[in-house]
N, C-alpha and C positions, 0 to 999 in steps of 0.2 A: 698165293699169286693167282690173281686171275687174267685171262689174256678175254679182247671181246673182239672180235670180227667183223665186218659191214653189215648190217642187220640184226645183231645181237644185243640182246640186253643186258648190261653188265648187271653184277648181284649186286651192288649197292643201289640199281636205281629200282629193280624188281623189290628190293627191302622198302624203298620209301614209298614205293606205290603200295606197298603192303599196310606200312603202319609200323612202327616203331616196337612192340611188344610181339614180335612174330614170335619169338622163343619158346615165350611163354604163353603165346597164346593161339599157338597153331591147335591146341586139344578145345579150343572153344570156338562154338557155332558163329561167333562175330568174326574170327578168324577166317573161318572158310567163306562167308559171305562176301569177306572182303578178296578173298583169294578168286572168286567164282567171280564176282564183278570186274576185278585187274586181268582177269582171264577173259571176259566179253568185250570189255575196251580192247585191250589188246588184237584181238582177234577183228576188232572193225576198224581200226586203224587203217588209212587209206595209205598204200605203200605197191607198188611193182614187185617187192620179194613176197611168198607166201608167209603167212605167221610161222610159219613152221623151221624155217631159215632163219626168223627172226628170234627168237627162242628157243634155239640150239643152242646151250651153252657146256661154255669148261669151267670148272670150279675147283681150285687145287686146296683151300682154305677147308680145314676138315667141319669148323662150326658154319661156314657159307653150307658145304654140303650137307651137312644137318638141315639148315633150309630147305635147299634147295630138293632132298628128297624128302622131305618131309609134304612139299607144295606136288613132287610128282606123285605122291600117295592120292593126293585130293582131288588134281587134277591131269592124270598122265594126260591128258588129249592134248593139254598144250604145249608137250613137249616133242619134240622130233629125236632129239640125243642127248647126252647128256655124259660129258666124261667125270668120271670121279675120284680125286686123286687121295689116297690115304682121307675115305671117307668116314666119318665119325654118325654108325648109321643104328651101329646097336646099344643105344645108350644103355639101358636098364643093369646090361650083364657088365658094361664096361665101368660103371658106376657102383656099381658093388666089388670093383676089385679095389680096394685103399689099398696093394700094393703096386700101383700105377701114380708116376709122377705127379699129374695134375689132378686125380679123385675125390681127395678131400678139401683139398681149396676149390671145388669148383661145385660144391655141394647147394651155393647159395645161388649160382646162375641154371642147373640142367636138376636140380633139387636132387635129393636123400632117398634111393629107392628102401633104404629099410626104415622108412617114415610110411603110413601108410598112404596119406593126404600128398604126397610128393608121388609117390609110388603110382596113383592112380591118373594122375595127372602125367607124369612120364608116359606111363603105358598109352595112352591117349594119341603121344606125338611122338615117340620112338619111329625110327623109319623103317626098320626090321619087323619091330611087333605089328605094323598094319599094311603089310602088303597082302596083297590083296588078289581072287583071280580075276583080272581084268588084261587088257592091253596095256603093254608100257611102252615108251620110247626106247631106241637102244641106247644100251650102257656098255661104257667101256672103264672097267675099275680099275684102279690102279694102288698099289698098295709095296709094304719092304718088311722084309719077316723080323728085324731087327728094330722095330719101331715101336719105341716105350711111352709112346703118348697114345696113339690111336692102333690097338694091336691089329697085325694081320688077317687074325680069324675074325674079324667085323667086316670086312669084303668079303670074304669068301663065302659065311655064312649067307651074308645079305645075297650073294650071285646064286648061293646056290636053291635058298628058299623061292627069288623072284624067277629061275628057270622053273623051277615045281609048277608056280601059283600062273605064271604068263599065260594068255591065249594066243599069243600073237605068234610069228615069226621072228621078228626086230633080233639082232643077238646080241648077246650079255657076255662079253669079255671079261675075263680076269688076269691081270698080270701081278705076281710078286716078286718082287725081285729079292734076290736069296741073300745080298751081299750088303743092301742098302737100311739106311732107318728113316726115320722120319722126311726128312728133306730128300729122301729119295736118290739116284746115283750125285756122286760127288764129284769125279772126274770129269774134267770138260768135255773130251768126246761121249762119255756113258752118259753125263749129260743130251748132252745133244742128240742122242742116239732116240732119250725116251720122250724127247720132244716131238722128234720125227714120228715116233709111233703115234704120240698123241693128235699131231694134225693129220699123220694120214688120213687116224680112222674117222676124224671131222671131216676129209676131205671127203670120203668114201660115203657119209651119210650125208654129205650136199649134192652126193651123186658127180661129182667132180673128179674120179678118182680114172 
């Protein structure tokens, strides 16, 4: 699910403006040219909100956030926040587990790390293997220790390598929740509880808080 805000760019249309083979072609320099360019339109786009408001976004979809940190590897400048919900960030190590539900059918979309020609190409757009020390936007992760499609330890990991590698201040949230899996709490209220979390900390990085 993704939710989009007044000034937000939902991920399907940041996808078209990208081009169609982002997946597979975030590890190649046509990739980023194209990414660097959607990033200079963007940014001169004539509008009353700053770009930065305007591409703040939530991504709960774990292969949107594959994108989506894959594009703030390239480009953290354009982001301002960025929430991440059961993010699918460390491909390589998660792709080499075949006792995970979706690993071996999905060998032909995120390719075979124990091929070597897949393997270096992965490592290329993995969002884990290239972060980097630079400034990021903040992050707020979200993730359920009970979650057999995208495990826990690929948030945490990813939060804890990007506080190492960060220059900035921005903070890097992690929540797991002890009780839930994938689709995160099931009850209506513990629902609604992680909704609340989730716009607060939007609120909070719009400075509306």
């Amino acid at each position: 699910m993704e939710q989009a805000l007044p000034h937000e760019r939902p991920a399907e249309e940041v996808a078209a403006g990208l081009g169609t083979d982002l997946y597979a072609g975030l590890a190649s320099s046509e990739a980023r040219s194209r990414l660097e360019q959607y990033g200079a339109n963007e940014l001169d786009r004539e509008s009353p909100e700053p770009a930065w408001r305007r591409l703040l976004g939530q991504f709960k979809d774990a292969l949107v956030l594959l994108l989506v940190a894959a594009a703030v590897n390239l480009r953290p400048d354009l982001f301002r926040a960025v929430v991440a919900e059961v993010p699918f960030v460390d491909v390589i190590n998660t792709m080499l587990d075949e006792s995970l539900p979706l690993t071996v059918g999905e060998f032909l979309e995120w390719g075979n790390p124990k091929l070597r020609d897949d393997y270096e190409t992965m490592r290329r757009y993995s969002p884990y293997d290239n972060l980097r020390r630079t400034a990021y936007p903040a992050m707020y992760l979200r993730t359920s220790l009970n979650d057999s499609q995208v495990p826990y330890w690929e948030a945490a990991k990813y939060a804890a390598r990007l506080r190492t590698l960060k220059t900035d201040d921005r903070p890097v949230l992690l929540s797991i929740n002890m009780d839930a899996g994938h689709g995160g709490a099931s009850g209506r209220y513990d629902a609604l509880r992680e909704r609340a979390d989730v716009l607060a900390f939007m609120l909070w990085q719009w400075g509306l808080d």
